[in-house]
KENUMI-833057 format. One record per residue (C-alpha): residue in three letters; x, y, z. Coordinates in pm, whole numbers. Example, Ala and Ser with C-alpha at 12.3 -4.5 7.8 and 13.67 -1.06 7.14 Angstrom:
2
<site Ala,<1230,-450,780>>;
<site Ser,<1367,-106,714>>;
# end
This chain:
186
<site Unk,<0,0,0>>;
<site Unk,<326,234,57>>;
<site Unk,<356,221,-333>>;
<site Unk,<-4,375,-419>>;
<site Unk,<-91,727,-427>>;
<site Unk,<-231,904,-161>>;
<site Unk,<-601,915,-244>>;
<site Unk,<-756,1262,-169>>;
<site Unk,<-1111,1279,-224>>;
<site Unk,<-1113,1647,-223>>;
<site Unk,<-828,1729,-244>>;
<site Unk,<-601,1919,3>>;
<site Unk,<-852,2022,302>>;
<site Unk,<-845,2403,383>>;
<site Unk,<-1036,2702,556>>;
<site Unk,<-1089,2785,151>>;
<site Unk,<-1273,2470,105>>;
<site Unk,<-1464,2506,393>>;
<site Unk,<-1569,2827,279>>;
<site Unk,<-1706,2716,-19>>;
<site Unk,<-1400,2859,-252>>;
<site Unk,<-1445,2519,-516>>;
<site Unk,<-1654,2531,-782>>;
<site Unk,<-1822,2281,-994>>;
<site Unk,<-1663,2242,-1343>>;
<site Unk,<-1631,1913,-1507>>;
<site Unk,<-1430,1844,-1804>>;
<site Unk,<-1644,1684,-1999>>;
<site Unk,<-1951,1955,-1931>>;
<site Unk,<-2189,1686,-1780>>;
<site Unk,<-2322,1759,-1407>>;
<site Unk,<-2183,1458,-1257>>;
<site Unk,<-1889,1380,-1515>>;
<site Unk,<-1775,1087,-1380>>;
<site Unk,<-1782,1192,-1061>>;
<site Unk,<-1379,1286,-990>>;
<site Unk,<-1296,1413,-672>>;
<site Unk,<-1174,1777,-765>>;
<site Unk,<-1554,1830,-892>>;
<site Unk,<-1657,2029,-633>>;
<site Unk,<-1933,2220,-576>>;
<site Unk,<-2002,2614,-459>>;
<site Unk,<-2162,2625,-118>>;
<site Unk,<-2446,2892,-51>>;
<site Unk,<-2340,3101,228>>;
<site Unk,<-2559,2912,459>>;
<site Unk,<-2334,2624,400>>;
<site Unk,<-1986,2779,509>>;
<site Unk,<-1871,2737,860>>;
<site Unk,<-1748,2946,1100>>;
<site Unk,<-1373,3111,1149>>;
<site Unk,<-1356,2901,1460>>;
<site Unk,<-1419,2536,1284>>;
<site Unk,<-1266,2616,975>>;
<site Unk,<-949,2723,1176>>;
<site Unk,<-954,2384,1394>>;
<site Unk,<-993,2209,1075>>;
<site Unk,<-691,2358,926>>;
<site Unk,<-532,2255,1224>>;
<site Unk,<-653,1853,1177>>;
<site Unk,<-523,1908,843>>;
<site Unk,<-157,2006,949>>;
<site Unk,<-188,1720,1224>>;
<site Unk,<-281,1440,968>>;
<site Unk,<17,1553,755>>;
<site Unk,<234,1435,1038>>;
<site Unk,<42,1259,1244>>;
<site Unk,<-302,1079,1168>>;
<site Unk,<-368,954,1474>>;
<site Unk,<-334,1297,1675>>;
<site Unk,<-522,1419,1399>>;
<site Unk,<-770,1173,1448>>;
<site Unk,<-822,1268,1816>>;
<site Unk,<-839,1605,1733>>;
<site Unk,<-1096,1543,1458>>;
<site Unk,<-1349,1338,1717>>;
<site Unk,<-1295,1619,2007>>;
<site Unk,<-1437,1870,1759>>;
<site Unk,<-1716,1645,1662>>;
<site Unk,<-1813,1592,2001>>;
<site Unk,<-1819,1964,2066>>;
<site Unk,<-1981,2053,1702>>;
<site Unk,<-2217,1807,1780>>;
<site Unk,<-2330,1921,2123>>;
<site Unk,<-2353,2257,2020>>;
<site Unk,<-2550,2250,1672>>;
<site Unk,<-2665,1860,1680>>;
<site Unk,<-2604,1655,1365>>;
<site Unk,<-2825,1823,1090>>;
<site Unk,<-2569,2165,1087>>;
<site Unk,<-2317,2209,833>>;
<site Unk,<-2020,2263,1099>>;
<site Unk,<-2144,1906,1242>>;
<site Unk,<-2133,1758,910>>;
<site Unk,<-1814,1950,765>>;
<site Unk,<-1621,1777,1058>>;
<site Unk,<-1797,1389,1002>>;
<site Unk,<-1665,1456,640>>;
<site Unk,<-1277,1534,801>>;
<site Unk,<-1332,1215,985>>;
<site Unk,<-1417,1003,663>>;
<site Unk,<-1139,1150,497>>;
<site Unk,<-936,1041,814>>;
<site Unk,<-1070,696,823>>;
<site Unk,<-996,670,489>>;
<site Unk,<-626,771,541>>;
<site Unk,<-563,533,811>>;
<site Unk,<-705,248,545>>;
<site Unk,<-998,95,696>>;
<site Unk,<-1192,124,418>>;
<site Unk,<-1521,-3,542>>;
<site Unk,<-1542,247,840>>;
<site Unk,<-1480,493,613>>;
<site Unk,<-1706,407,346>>;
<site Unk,<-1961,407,690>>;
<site Unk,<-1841,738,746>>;
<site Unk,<-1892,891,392>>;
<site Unk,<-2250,737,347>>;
<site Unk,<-2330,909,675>>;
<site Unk,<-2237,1187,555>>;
<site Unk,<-2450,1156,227>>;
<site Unk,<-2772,1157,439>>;
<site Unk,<-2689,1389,652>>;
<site Unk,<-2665,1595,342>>;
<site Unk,<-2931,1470,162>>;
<site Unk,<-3163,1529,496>>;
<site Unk,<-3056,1887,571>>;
<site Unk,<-3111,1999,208>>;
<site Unk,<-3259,1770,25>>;
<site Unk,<-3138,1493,-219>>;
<site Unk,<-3134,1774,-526>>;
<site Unk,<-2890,2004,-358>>;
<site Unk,<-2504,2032,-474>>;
<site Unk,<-2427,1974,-128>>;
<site Unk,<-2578,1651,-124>>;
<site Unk,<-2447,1609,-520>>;
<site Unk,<-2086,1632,-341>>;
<site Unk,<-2100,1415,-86>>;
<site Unk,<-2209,1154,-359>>;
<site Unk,<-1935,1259,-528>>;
<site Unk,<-1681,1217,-275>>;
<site Unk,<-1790,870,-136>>;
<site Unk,<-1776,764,-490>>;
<site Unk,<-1448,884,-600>>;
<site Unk,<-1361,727,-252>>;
<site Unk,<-1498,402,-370>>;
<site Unk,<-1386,385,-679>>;
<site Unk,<-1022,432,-579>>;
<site Unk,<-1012,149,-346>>;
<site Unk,<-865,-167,-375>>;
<site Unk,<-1104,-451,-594>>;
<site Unk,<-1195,-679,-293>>;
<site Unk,<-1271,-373,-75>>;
<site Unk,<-1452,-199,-360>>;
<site Unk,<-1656,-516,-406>>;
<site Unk,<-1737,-621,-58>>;
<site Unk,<-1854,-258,7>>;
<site Unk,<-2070,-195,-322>>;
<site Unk,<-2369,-340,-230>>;
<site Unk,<-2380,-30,75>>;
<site Unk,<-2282,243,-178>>;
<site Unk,<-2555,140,-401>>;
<site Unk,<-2836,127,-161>>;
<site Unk,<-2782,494,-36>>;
<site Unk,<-2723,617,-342>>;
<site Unk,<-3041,494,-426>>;
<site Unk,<-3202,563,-143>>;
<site Unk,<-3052,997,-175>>;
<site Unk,<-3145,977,-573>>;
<site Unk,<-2994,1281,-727>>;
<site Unk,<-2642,1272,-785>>;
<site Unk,<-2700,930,-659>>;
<site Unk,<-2921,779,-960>>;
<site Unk,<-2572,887,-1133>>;
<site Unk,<-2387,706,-965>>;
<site Unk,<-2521,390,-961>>;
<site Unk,<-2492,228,-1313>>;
<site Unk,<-2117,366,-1315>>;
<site Unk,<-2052,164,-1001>>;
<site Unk,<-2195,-145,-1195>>;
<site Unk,<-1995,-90,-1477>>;
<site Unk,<-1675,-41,-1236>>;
<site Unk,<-1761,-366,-1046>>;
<site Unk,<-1797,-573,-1394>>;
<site Unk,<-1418,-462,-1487>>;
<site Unk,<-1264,-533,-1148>>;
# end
């Protein structure tokens, strides 16, 4: 696993990003291309978070490039503490489950993270619908996530991609037949 790219699913993690400073641009001009992870979406400013969380995020993100466990810890104090003060349906709540999935992800146990990431897709899809590009990014993410793991994990975790995408619709529907056509090649 040394050997294989590091696998970003959006890329490098910043107060920018948080902030909604991405936009949504495929190359080939489609809404969902093929769902690569630097498609990224503009957030309303509703979405963004606030100076505090996008400043302890940037500081998860410095830990994790040293040191993924601290910034593992550091990533489930703030969720604790986002959580108790907004409860799961707020953006900072969610912002920070995402961090963790990316985290899980990092540390290679794939099926907790895949857990993590279709979390994160409902939470989306339940605090703005299954329509929204927030919810169209999240998709997004857990399938570029997917789709760049390794062809037994990819398989054995399918089957749980599928039915929430299904079950969110939207960016979802998209995603679906791809993932069959990616599971008949591997």
């Amino acid at each position: 696993m040394a050997d294989q790219p590091l696998f970003r699913p959006w890329g490098v993690v910043d107060p920018r990003f948080w902030a909604g400073a991405e936009t949504d641009d495929p190359a080939d001009g489609s809404p969902a291309g093929d769902f690569p992870a630097e498609n990224a979406v503009a957030v309303d400013d509703a979405a963004t978070v606030s100076d505090g969380i996008a400043g302890q995020l940037a500081e998860i993100q410095a830990a994790a490039a040293v040191d993924l466990a601290r910034a593992n810890i550091l990533a489930e104090e703030l969720d604790a503490t986002t959580t108790a003060a907004h409860g799961e349906a707020h953006i900072e709540t969610i912002r920070v489950r995402e961090v963790r999935a990316y985290l899980t992800l990092l540390t290679g146990h794939h099926e907790s993270a895949v857990a993590w990431y279709l979390h994160v897709v409902r939470l989306h899809a339940g605090l703005h619908g299954p329509e929204h590009p927030e919810t169209d990014l999240a998709v997004r993410r857990a399938y570029s996530m997917w789709k760049a793991l390794p062809a037994p994990d990819a398989v054995r975790v399918a089957d749980d991609l599928i039915e929430v995408f299904t079950e969110v619709k939207g960016a979802g529907i998209q995603a679906v037949p791809r993932m069959r056509e990616h599971l008949q090649q591997l």
